[in-house]
N, C-alpha and C positions, 0 to 999 in steps of 0.2 A: 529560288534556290538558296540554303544559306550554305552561308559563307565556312570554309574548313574552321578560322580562329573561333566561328559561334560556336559550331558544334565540339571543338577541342575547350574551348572554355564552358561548356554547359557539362560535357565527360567531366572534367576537372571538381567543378561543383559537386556533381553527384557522388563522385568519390569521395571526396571532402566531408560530402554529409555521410556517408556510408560508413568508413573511418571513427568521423563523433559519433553514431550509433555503436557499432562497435564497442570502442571504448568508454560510453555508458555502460551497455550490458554487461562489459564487464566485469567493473565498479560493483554494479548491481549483485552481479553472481559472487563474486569476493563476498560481499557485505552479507549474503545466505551463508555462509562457509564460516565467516571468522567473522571477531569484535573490530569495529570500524576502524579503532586507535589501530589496528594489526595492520592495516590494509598498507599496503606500499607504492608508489610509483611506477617502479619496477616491476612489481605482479601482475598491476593494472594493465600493463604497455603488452607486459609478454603474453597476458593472456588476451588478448586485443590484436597481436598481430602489428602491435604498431611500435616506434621507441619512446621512448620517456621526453625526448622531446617533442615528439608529433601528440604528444599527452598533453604537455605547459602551451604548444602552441594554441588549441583546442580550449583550451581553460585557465590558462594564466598561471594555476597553482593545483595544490592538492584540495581547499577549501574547495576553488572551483571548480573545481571535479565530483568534489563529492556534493553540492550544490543541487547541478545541475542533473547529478544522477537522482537526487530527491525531489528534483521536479517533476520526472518523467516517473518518480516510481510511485509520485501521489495521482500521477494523470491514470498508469496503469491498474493502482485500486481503484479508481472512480469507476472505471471500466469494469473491473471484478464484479463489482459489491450495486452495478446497476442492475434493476427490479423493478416494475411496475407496480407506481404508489397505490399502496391500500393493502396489498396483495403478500399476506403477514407470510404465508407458506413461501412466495417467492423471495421473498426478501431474507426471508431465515435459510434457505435453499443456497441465495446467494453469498451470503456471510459466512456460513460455513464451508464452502467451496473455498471461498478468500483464505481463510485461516488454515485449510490443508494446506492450499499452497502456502500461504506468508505467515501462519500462525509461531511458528518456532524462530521465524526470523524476528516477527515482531517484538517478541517475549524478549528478546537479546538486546532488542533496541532498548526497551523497556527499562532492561535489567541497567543499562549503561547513563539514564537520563541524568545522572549525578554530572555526567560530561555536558560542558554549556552547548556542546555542538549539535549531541545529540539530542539535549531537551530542547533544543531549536528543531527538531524534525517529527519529535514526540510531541509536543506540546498542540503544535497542527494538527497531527495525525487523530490529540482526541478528542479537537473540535472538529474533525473531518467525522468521525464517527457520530457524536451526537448531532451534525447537520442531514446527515446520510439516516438516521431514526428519526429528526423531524419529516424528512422527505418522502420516506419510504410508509409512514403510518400519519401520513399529514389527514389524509379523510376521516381516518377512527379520532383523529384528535382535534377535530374541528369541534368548538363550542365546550367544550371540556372545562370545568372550571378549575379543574384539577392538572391539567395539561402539564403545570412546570412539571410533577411529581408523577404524572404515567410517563413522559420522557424519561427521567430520571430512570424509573425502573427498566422502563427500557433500551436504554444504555446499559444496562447494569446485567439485562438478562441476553442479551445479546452480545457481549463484549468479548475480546480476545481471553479474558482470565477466566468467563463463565466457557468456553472451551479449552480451556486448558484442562480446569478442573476437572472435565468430564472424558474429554479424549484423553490429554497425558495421563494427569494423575488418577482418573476410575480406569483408562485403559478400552474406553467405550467405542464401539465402532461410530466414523463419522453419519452414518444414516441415524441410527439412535440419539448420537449428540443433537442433530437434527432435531428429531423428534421430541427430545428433550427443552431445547430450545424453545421449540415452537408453541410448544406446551406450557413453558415460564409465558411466552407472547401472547399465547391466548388468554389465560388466565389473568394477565393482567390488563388486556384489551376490555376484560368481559367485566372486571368490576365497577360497579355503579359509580 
């Protein structure tokens, strides 16, 4: 049988960890809403349910806060944007799925990388991308002599700004952007 303090200290825990979620997703949802430099303490905590010191206890500062919420929000794109290697329709299914949801947040991160904090989360984010195009078309690029440069293109047709172009600024529905996509993918899968 355990003991009352195990189980009052394991509740304790749990809530503890429930709390830091919390006040990640927060962080998180703030940073879809507004420019990071915006984002406040205060926002965080009230929109979290928690005070601004149950926020510094959690994370020491604001850095570690927003840190840690870019840890969990590059663990959450891994998860988006996974696709079964080879599988150019899934993979392109997938990425653009990713970009409905985080394409207008990302563009924002983007737009801000002049900030050293941000280009600390951007700079990851576009070797996470061109690792995530090795992985996803690793079988069509097996033996390729050309390899560096069908990656390259396909980084390039596959990217947050080859969606933007097409969903924001042509106004395209996302199944189209899709098929558009897919189509830059095939095309450049299929040349000799």
């Amino acid at each position: 049988m355990e003991s009352k303090r195990g189980y009052t200290m394991r509740a304790r825990g749990d809530a503890k960890a429930a709390t830091r979620q919390r006040i990640l997703r927060a962080a998180l949802e703030l940073s879809e809403e507004k420019m990071t430099i915006e984002i406040t303490l205060d926002e965080v905590a009230s929109r979290a349910g928690a005070s601004v010191q149950t926020v510094l206890r959690h994370f020491g500062s604001r850095d570690g806060l927003l840190d840690a919420a870019v840890a969990l929000a590059s663990a959450d794109v891994e998860e988006e944007r996974r696709a079964p290697a080879g599988d150019a329709a899934a993979a392109v299914h997938a990425v653009v799925a990713h970009y409905e949801r985080r394409g207008d947040f990302v563009l924002r991160m983007l737009s801000q990388e002049h900030d050293p904090r941000i280009a600390a989360v951007v700079g990851p984010g576009k070797l996470l991308h061109r690792a995530w195009v090795e992985e996803m078309f690793a079988p069509q690029l097996t033996a390729r002599p050309d390899r560096a440069a069908v990656v390259d293109l396909l980084v390039v047709a596959t990217d947050v700004y080859a969606w933007k172009l097409l969903r924001r600024d042509r106004g395209l529905t996302a199944a189209t952007v899709e098929a558009r996509m897919l189509a830059l993918v095939n095309a450049i899968l299929a040349r000799p």
